[in-house]
Backbone as CSV, one residue per row, in Angstrom:
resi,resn,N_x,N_y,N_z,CA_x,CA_y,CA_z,C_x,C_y,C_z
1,UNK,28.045,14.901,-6.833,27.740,16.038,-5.996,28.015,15.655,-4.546
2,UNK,28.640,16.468,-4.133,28.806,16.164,-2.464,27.287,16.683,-1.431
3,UNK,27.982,15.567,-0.230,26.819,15.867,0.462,26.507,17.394,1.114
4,UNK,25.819,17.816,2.001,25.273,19.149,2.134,25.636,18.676,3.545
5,UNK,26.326,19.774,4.197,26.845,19.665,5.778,26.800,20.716,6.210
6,UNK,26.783,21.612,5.827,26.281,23.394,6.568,25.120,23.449,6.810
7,UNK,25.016,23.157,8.222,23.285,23.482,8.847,22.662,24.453,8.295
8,UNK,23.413,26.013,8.099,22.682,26.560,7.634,21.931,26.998,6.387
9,UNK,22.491,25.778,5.377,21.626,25.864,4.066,21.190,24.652,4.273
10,UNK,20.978,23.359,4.779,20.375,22.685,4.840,19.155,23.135,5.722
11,UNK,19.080,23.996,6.877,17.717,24.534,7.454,16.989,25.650,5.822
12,UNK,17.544,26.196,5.539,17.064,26.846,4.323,16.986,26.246,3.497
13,UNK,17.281,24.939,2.642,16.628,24.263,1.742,15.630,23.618,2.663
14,UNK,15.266,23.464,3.356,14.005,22.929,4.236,13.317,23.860,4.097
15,UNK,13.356,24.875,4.277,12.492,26.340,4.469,12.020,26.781,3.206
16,UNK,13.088,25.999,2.437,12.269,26.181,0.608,11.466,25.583,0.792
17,UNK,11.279,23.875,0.930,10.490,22.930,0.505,9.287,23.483,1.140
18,UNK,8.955,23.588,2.270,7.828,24.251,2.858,6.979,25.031,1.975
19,UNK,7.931,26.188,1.879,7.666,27.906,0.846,6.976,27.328,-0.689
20,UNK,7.607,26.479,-1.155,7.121,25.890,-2.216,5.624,24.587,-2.107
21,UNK,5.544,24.397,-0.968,4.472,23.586,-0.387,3.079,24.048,-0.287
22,UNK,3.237,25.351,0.358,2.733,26.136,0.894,2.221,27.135,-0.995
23,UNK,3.167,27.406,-1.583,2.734,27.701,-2.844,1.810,27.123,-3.701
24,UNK,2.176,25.653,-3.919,1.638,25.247,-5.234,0.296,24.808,-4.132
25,UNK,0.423,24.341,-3.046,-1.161,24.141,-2.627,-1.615,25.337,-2.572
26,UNK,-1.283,26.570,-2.139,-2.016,27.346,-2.896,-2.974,28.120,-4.151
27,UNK,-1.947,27.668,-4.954,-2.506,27.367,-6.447,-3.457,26.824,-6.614
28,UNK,-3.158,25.972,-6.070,-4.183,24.284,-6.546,-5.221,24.680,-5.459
29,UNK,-5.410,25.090,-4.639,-7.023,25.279,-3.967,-7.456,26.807,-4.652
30,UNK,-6.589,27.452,-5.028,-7.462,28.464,-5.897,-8.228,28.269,-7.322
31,UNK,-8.107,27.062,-7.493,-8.816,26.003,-8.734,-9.489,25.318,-8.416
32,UNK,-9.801,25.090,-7.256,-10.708,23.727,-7.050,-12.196,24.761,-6.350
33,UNK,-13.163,24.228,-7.031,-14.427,25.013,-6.862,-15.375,24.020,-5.880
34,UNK,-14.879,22.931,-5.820,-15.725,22.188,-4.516,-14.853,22.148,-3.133
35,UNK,-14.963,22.618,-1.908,-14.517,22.087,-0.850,-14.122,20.822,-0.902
36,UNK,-15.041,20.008,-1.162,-14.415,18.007,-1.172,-13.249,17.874,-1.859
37,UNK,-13.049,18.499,-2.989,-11.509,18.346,-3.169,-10.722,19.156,-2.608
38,UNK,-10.401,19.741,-1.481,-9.903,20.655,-0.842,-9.621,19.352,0.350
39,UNK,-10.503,18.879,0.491,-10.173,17.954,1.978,-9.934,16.634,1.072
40,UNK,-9.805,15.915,0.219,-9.606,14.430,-0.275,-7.894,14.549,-0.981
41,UNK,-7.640,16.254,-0.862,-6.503,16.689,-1.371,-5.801,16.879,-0.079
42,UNK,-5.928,17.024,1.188,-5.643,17.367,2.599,-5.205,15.587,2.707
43,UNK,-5.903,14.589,2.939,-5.835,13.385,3.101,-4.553,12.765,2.189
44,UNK,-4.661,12.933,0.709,-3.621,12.605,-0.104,-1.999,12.918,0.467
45,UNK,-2.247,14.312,1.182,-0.833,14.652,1.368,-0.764,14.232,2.729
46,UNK,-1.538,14.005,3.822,-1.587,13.308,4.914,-1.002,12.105,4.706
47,UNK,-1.524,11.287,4.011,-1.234,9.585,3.597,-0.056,9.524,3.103
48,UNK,0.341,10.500,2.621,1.754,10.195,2.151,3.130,10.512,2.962
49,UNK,2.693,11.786,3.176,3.503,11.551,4.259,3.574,10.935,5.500
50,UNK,2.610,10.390,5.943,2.960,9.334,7.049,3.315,7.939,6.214
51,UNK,3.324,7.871,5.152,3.758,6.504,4.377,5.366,6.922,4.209
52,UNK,5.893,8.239,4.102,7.349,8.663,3.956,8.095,8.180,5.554
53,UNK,7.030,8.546,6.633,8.069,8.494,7.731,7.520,6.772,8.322
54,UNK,6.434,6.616,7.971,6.679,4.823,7.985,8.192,4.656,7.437
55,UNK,8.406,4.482,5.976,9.640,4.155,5.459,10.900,4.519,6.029
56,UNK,10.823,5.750,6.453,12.208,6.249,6.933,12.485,6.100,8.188
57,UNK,11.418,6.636,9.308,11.905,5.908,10.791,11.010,5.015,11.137
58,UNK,9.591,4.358,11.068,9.149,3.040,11.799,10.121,2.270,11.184
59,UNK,10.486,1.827,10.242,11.398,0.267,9.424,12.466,0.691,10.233
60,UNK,13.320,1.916,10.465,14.208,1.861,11.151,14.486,1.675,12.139
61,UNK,13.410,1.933,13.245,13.349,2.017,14.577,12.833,0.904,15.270
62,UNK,11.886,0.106,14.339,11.413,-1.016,15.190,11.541,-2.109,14.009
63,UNK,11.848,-1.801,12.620,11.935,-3.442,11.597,12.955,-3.789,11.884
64,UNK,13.767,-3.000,11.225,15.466,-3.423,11.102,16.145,-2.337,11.335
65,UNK,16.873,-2.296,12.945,17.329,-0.744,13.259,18.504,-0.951,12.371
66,UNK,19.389,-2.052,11.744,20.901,-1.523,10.903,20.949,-1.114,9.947
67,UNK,19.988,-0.782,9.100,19.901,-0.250,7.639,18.837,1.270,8.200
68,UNK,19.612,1.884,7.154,19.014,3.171,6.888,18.848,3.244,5.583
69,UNK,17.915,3.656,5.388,17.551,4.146,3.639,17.948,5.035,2.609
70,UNK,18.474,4.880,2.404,19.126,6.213,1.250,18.188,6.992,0.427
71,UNK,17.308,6.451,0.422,15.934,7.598,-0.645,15.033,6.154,-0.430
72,UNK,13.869,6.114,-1.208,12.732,5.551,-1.509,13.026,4.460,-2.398
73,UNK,13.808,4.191,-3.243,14.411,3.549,-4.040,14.702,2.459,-3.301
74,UNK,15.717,2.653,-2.410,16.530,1.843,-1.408,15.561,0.698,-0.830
75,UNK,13.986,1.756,-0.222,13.259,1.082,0.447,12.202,-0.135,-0.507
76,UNK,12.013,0.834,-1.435,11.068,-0.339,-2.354,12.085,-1.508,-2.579
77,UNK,13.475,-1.342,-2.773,14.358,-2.792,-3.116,14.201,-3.387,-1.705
78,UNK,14.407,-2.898,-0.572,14.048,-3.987,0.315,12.596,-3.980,0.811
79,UNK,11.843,-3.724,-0.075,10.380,-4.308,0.391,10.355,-5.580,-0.548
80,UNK,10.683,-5.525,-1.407,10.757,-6.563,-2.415,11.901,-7.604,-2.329
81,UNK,13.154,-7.700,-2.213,13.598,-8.498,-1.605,13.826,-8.951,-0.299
82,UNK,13.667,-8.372,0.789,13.430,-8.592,2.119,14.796,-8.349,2.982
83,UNK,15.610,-7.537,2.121,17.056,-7.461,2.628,17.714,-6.285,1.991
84,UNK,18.312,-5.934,2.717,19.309,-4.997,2.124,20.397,-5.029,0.670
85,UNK,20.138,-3.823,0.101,20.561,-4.202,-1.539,22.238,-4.676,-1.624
86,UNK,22.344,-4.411,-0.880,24.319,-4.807,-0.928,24.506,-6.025,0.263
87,UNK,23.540,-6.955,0.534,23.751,-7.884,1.147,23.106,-9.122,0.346
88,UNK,23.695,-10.345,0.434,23.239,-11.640,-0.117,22.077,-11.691,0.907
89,UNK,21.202,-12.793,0.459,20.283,-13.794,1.374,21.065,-14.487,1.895
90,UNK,20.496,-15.376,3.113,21.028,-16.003,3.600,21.675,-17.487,2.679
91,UNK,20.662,-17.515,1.997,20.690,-19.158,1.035,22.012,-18.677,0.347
92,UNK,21.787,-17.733,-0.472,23.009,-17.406,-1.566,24.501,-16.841,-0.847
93,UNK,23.966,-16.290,0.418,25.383,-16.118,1.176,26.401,-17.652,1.054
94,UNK,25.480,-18.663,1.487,26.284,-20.106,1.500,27.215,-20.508,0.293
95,UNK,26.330,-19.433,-0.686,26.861,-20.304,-2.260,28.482,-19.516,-2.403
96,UNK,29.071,-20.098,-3.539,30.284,-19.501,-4.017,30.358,-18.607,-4.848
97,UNK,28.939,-18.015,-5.091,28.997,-16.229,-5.828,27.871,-16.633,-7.342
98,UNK,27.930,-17.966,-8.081,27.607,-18.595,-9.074,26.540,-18.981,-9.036
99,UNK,25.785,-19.278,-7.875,24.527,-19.760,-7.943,24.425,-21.379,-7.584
100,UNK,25.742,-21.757,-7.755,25.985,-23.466,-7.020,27.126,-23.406,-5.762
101,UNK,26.788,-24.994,-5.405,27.353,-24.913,-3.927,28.615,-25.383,-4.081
């Protein structure tokens, strides 16, 4: 699938995600019969999304400005290896591809 480059359906698939945001939390607080889950459900989506734009612009802006993330995927592989997925470590950069020197 190619990428999406017409501002103006990329502002309108944004304007979905919202519309649909805005829906199903609707739903979902017309089920919940205590206030406390109304606000521990407010927090959940708080926390996460500031854990989305941790990943996407703090790592970018102040960890490692040369990598950008391609989705969440991208980021958990370099939380776990400490580097970018299409780059060696430094140790294995030295080697001849095999694992010896």
């Amino acid at each position: 699938m190619a990428n999406l480059t017409n501002a103006r359906v990329i502002w309108f698939k944004g304007v979905l995600f919202v519309l649909l945001g805005v829906l199903a939390s609707g739903v979902l607080f017309t089920q919940l019969t205590d206030f406390r889950y109304v606000v521990i459900y407010a927090i959940a989506v708080w926390a996460f999304c500031r854990a989305y734009y941790f990943a996407f612009y703090v790592i970018e802006h102040y960890v490692d400005p040369r990598f950008r993330f391609a989705g969440l995927l991208d980021f958990a592989l370099y939380t776990v290896f400490g580097h970018r997925p299409d780059e060696l470590p430094k140790e294995r950069s030295e080697e001849n591809g095999d694992g010896r020197r």
